[in-house]
N, C-alpha and C positions, 0 to 999 in steps of 0.2 A: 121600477120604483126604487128609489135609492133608500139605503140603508146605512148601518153603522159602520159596513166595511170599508164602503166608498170616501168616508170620511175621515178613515184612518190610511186609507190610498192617497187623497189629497196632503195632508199631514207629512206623509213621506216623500212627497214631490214638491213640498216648500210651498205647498199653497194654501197657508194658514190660514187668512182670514177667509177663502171659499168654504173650508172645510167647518171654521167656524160658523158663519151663515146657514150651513147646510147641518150643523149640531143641534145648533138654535131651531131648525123645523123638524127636525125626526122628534126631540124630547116633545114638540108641540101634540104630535101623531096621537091620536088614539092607540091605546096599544104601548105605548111606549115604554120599554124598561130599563134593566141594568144596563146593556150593550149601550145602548144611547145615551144615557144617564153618563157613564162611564167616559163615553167620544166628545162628548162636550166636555167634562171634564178636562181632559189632555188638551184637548184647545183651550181650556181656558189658562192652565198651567202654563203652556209653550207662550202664550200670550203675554203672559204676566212678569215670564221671565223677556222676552222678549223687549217691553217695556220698561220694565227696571233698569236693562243694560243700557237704554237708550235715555234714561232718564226722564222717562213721560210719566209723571207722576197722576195727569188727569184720569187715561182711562183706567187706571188701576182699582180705581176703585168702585168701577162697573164690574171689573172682573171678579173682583174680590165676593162681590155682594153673591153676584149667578154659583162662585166656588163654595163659598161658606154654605147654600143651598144642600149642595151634593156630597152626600152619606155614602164614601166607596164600602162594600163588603169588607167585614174584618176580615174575608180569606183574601183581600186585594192587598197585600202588603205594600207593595213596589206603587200603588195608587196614591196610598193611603200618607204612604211616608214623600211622594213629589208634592202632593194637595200640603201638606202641611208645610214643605220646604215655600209651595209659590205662596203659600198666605203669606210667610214671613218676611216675604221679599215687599209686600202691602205697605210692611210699617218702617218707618226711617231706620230701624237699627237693624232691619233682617236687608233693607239695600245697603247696606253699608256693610254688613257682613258678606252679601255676593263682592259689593265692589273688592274687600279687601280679598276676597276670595282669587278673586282676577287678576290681582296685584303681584298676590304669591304666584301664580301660576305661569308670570311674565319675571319673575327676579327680583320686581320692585320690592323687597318685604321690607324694608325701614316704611317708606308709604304702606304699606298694608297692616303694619304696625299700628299706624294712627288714624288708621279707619278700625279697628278692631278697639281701640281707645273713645273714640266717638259714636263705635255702638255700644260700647262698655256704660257710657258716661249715659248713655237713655235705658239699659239694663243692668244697671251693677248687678246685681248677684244671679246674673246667668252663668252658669256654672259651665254651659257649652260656650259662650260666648270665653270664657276666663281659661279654658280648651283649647282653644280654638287661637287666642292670644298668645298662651306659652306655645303650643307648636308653632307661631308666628317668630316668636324671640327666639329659638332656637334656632330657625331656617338663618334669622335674620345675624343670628350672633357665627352660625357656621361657614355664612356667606365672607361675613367681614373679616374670619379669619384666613380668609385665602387671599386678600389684598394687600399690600405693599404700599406705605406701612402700618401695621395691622393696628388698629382703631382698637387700646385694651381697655382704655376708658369707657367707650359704648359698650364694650360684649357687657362688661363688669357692671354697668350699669342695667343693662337686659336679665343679667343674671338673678341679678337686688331684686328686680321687679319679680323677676317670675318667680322668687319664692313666697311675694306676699298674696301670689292666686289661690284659690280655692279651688284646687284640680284633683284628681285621682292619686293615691301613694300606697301600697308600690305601685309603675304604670313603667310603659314602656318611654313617656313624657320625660316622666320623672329623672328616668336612667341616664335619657339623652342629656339633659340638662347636665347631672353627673358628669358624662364622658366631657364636657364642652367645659365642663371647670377644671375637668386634670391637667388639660391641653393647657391651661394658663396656668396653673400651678406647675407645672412642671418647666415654665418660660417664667417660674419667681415672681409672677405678677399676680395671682392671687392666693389668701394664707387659705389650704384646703379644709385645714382645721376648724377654723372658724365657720366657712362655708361648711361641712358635716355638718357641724352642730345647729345650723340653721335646716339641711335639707334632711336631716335624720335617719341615719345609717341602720337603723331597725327598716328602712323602708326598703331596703336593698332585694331586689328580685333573685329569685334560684338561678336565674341567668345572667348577673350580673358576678356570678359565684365563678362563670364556666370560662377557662380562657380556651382561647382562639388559636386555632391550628388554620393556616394558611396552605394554598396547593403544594407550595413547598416542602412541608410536613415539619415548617417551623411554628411552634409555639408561643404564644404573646400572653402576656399577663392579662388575667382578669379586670373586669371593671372595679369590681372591691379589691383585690389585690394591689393595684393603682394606688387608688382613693386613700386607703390605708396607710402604706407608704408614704406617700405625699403627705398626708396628715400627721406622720412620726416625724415629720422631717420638719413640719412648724411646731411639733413640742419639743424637739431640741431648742430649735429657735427663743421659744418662750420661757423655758426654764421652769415653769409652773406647774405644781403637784398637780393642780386642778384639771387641766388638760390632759396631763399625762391619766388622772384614773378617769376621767372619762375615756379616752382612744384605748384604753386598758384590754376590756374584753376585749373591744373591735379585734386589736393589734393580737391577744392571746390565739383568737379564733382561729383570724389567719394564720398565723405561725405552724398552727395543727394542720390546717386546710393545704399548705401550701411549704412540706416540708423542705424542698429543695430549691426555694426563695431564702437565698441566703439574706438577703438584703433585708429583711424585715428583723430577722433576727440583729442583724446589724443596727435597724435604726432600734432599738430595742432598748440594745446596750448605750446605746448614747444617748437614747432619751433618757435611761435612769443612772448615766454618770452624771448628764446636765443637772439630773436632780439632788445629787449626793449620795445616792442610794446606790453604793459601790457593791456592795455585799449581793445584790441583787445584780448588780452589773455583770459582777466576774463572769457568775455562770452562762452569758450569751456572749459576752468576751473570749470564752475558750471554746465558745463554739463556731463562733467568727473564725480564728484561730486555727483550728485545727482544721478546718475547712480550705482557709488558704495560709496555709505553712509558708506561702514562700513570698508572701507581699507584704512588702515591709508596714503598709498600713494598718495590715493586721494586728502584729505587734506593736506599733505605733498605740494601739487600741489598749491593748492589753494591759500594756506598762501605763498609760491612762488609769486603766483601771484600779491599777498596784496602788498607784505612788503615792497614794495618801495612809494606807495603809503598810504596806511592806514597800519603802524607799529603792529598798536594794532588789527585791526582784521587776520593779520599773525602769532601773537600770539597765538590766540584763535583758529586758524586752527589749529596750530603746537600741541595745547596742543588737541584737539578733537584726529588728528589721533593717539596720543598717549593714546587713550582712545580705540581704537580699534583691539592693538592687546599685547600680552604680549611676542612673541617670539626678545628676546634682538640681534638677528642676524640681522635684518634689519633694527633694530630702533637706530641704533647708528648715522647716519646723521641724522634722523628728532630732536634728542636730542638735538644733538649740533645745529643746527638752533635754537631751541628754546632758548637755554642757553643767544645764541648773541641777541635773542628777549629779553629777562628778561636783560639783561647787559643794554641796551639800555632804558629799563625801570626799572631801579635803583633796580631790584628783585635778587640781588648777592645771596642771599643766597639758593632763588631757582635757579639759574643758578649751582650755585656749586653743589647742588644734582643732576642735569641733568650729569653735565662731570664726574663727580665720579661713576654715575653708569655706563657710558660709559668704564670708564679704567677698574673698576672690570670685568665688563665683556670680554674687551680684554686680559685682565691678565690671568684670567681665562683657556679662550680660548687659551692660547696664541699666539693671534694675534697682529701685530703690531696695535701700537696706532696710530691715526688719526690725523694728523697734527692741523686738527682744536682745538684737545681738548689739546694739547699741547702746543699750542697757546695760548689757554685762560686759562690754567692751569700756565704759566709764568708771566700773567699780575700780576700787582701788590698788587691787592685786594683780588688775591685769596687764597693764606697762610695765610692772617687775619681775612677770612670772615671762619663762622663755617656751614657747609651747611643746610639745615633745614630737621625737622624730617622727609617730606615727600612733595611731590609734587600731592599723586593722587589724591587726594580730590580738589587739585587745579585745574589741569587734568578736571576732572567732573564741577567746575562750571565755568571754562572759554568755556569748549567745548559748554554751551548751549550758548554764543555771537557768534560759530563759525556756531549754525545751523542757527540763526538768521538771520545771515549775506547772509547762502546760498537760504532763502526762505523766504526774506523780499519781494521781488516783487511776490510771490506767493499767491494770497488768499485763506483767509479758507473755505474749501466746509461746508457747513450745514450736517449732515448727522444722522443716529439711528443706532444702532448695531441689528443684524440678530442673528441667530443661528449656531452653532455649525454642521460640517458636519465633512466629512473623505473621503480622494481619496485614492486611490492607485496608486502607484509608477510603473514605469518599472522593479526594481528591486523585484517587490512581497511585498513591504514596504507600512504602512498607514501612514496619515499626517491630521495632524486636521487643519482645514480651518475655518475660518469665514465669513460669509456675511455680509458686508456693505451694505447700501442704501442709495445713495447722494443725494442731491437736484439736478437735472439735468437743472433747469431753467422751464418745465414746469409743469403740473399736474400729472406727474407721473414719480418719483425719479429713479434713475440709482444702478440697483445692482452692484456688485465690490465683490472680496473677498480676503482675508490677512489670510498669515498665523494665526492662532491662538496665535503664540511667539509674532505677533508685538500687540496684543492688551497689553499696559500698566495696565490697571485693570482689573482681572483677575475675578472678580467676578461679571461683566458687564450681568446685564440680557437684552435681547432682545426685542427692540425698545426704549434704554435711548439713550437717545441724545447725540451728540460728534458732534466737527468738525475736519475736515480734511485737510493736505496737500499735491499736490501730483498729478500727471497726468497720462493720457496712453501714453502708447508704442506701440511698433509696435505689430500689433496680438492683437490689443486690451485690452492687459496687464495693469494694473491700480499697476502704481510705488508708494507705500507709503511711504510719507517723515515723518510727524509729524503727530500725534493724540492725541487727549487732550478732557475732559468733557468740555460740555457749556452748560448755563442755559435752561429750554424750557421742554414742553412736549414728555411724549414717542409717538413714533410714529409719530410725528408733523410735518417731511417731507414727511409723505405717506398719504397725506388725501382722505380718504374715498371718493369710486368715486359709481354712481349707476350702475350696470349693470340688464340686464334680461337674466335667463337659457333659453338657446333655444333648449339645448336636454341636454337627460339623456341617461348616457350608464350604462344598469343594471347589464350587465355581466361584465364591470370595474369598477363598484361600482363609477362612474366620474359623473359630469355636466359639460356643457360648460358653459360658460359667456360672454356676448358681453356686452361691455362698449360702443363702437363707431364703426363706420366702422377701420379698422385695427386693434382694441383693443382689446383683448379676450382672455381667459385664463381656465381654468380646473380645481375643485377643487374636493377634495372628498366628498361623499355624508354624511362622517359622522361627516365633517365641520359642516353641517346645522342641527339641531334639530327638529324631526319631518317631516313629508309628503313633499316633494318636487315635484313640478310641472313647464311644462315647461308654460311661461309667468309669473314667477316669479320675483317678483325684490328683488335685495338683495345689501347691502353696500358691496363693496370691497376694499381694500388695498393693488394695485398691484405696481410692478416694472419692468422696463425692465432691461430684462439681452441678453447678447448674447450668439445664439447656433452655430450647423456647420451650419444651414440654416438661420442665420442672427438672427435681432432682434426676441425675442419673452416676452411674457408677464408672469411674475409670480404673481399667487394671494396668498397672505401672508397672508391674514383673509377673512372672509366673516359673515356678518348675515341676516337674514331677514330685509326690510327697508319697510317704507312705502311711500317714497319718491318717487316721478316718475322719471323713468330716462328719458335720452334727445328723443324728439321727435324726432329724427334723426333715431331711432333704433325700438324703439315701438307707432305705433299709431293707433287709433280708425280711421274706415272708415264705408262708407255707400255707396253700390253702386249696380247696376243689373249685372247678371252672365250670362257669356257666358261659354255654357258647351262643355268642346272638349271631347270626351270618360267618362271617369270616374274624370275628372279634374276638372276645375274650373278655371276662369279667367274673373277679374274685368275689369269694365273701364279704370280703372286708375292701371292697367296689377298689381294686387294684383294675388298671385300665391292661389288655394286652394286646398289642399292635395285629394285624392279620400278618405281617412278616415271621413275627413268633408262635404264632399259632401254627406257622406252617410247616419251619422247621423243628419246632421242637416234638411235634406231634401230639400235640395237645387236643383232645375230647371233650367235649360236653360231660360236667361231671366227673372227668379226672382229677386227679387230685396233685398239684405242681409243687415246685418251690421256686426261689430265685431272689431278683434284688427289684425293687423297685425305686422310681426318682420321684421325687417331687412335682409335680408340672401344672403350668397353668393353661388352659382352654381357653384360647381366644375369643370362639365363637361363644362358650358360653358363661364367657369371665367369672370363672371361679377354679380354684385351686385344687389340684385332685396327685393322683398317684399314677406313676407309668411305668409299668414292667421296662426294663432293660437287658433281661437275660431270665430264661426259662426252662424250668427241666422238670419231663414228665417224672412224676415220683410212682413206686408200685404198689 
């Protein structure tokens, strides 16, 4: 007798409408339940859909009637939720949603577009169907952007549309949408700013926060990070308070979020000089600045910043960034700024050499001339003034009021020069490095290191005195601004501190060193002159540097001292012994090696004296005390 199986056998062998005839007599059966109930179902479903794609609108709605019948179990999910998809396909707008379904799923999505439009227009406020559309204009705006040439009028238009849906925010929709507007704002073809303020950057997901690291283990800007930017970049544009304190937070957030984005900090400053609000400007001006010392843009920025306020140190930016680069294709605006700086300060005839090397170089090129220098080339001083033999020696002594300027509230660190080292490059390449040692504030100075280029005297031996200007970054990076000799002894930030060797490793030819609890460091044995022993004390000269496991300690000299070091680390004791096996332990929990117990002749209960160190317990990380030398007392 046939049953419910045989009918989901047929089913899988494409013999749908058998299987359905054969649904249609089992539910008839006395007896008949769920299983059958259920098998007819699935044929009516596969039916339905079957018909829809084929566009047979007749029987559909026989099937409709026998589906709408059958109540699957609320534990039949995967029933429950096909019964509802095939009723959908029943009504003109649930066909029209399959068809546009098939459309995407073949490339066609501009057509799937406007079947998702024409199921819209029979369900406006289906909220799947309006889902269902933006992910349509998305497929369909990301399609367009990969063709030649690239159709910015439809994405821009897809984009309009999908913000007046009634979709989900935040969603993962939403973001795509996002990432597909950067991609035109950042090709100048749409203002992102505008766009935020319609898509609402309160909707931005925790994952829109995270940038992207590639196999490479190169990192790419976040999706808000983007957005952001892009958005600072149309309120320079617009010049408008109003835009600028709405991107305000956004821009603050990020800034915090994303310290070693120089660039946000940049559009920052130029959104609040476009606004007038200079005073606010500086402080992201000099941090632009100090950031990149050596691109004349920078200063270009800076003295932007000045020149309405202090004339003459916009000058001396203007003339610095033209100290830093010699390619004449990008320095023809910072020039002519300058020029109107020197006009304003009665300097014609170096303004005249500024615009003349501007037009040779346009000429040259031939490029059109610049309105500005065109401008100042008709005024009336300029056919009588003769321009002077040269400006770069100017260049160089105005540029040092312009570093002044950016590193007056910076104080000079104390510090000595190091030695000479050499890394290796990713590329297979060496780099000569130098180490610094700065005064860190307490007894033991902070190592740092600089290229070997930024050391100005080149003949500097290690430990002469210099001070510094100049801070960390992010990564612990140590930025240097200025470096210069100062009077003082060598060495004179690194003073001598005592420590005592508490072991000796003979096959790394090493000692250890303990200066303090935390303090400690390894030198080699053939630092020291002569017999080394451990409870030795010897002068050290160390620094802290950082590793991948945080701070640690370099010793940069050592000799024999006869100084004691702090009773914190080595001290005499006298006490009776408790013997546990081959051990040793004082009153006052002094640890004593089984090596010392053995020579010195030590009992259970005797009564010793001697020195004990300091030491720390690997296994049971904590700090304790170790005999070094032991003598039975009477």
């Amino acid at each position: 007798m046939a049953d419910s199986n045989e009918v989901f056998a047929k089913r899988k062998q494409g013999q749908l409408d058998e299987a359905y005839e054969l649904a249609l007599q089992l539910v008839k059966e006395p007896g008949a339940g769920e299983w059958e109930q259920s098998a007819l179902a699935w044929c009516l479903i596969d039916l339905i859909k079957r018909e829809a794609r084929a566009g047979n609108t007749v029987p559909l709605e026989e099937y409709r009637v026998r589906l709408e019948r059958i109540t699957p179990s609320s534990k039949n999910e995967i029933l429950s939720g096909q019964r509802d998809y095939a009723l959908s396909l029943c009504r003109p707008d649930g066909r029209l949603r399959a068809e546009a379904k098939a459309l995407s799923q073949i490339g066609a999505h501009a057509q799937a577009v406007e079947k998702y439009h024409e199921a819209l227009a029979a369900q406006p406020g289906d909220v799947g169907l309006q889902t269902a559309l933006g992910w349509e204009l998305y497929r369909h705006g990301r399609q367009l952007l990969t063709q030649e040439p690239t159709n910015i009028g439809l994405i821009k238009r897809n984009l309009s549309e999908y913000l007046k849906l009634n979709v989900e925010k935040p969603a993962l929709l939403h973001s795509c949408m996002l990432q597909q507007a950067t991609q035109l704002a950042g090709q100048d073809s749409l203002n992102m700013l505008a766009f935020s303020r319609l898509w609402n950057l309160d909707a931005l997901r925790s994952d829109d926060f995270e940038r992207f690291r590639a196999e490479d283990g190169k990192s790419y800007p976040a999706l808000a990070e983007k957005v952001i930017r892009l958005a600072a970049k149309a309120v320079i544009a617009s010049r408008k308070a109003d835009d600028l304190d709405y991107l305000r937070p956004y821009l603050d957030d990020a800034i915090v979020r994303y310290p070693d984005n120089l660039w946000l900090k940049h559009a920052k400053a130029k959104a609040l000089l476009a606004l007038g609000r200079y005073d606010e400007a500086l402080q992201f001006a000099v941090l632009v600045t100090k950031a990149k010392p050596g691109e004349y843009w920078a200063w270009e920025l800076l003295g932007d910043v000045c020149a309405p306020s202090n004339p003459a140190a916009a000058l001396a930016c203007y003339c610095k960034g033209l100290t830093c680069s010699d390619d004449e294709t990008f320095l023809g605006k910072l020039r002519l700024k300058l020029a109107e700086a020197l006009i304003a300060a009665g300097e014609l005839a170096r303004a005249k050499w500024e615009v003349e090397r501007v037009i040779a170089f346009r000429m040259e090129s031939g490029q059109k001339l610049p309105d500005a220098a065109s401008q100042i080339a008709t005024q009336s001083w300029y056919a009588d003034t003769g321009p002077a033999e040269s400006n770069r020696d100017y260049h160089r002594a105005r540029a040092a009021d312009a570093e002044a300027l950016l590193l007056r509230d910076m104080p000079w660190i104390p510090a000595v020069i190091g030695e000479r080292f050499t890394v290796s490059t990713a590329e297979g390449k060496t780099r000569t490095r130098r180490r610094m040692f700065m005064d860190s504030g307490g007894a033991t100075p902070r190592e740092i290191s600089i290229r070997d280029s930024e050391l100005p005297f080149r003949n500097a031996s290690p430990g002469e005195p210099v001070q510094l200007k100049g801070e960390f970054e992010t990564g612990d990076k140590f930025h240097l601004y200025k470096i210069e000799r100062r009077p003082g002894a060598n060495w004179d930030v690194v003073p001598a501190q005592v420590g005592v060797i508490d072991h000796i490793n003979e096959d790394k030819q090493v000692a250890h060193v303990i200066v303090a609890r935390d303090v400690d460091g390894v030198l080699p044995l053939s630092a020291l002159a002569g017999p080394i022993h451990v409870g030795e004390t010897v002068a050290v000269r160390l620094a802290i540097y950082m590793s991948k496991q945080g701070e640690r300690y370099r010793i940069l000299s050592a000799e024999p001292t006869s100084e004691p070091p702090d009773a914190a680390v080595l001290k005499p004791f006298e006490s009776t012994v408790r013997a546990s096996g081959s051990m040793g332990f004082t009153d006052n929990d002094i640890f004593i090696p089984p090596d010392l117990m053995k020579t010195s002749g030590v009992t259970d209960g005797g009564m010793v004296s001697g020195l004990a160190l300091l030491n720390f317990n690997k296994k049971r990380k904590q700090w304790g005390w170790k005999a070094i030398s032991v003598s039975a007392m009477p």
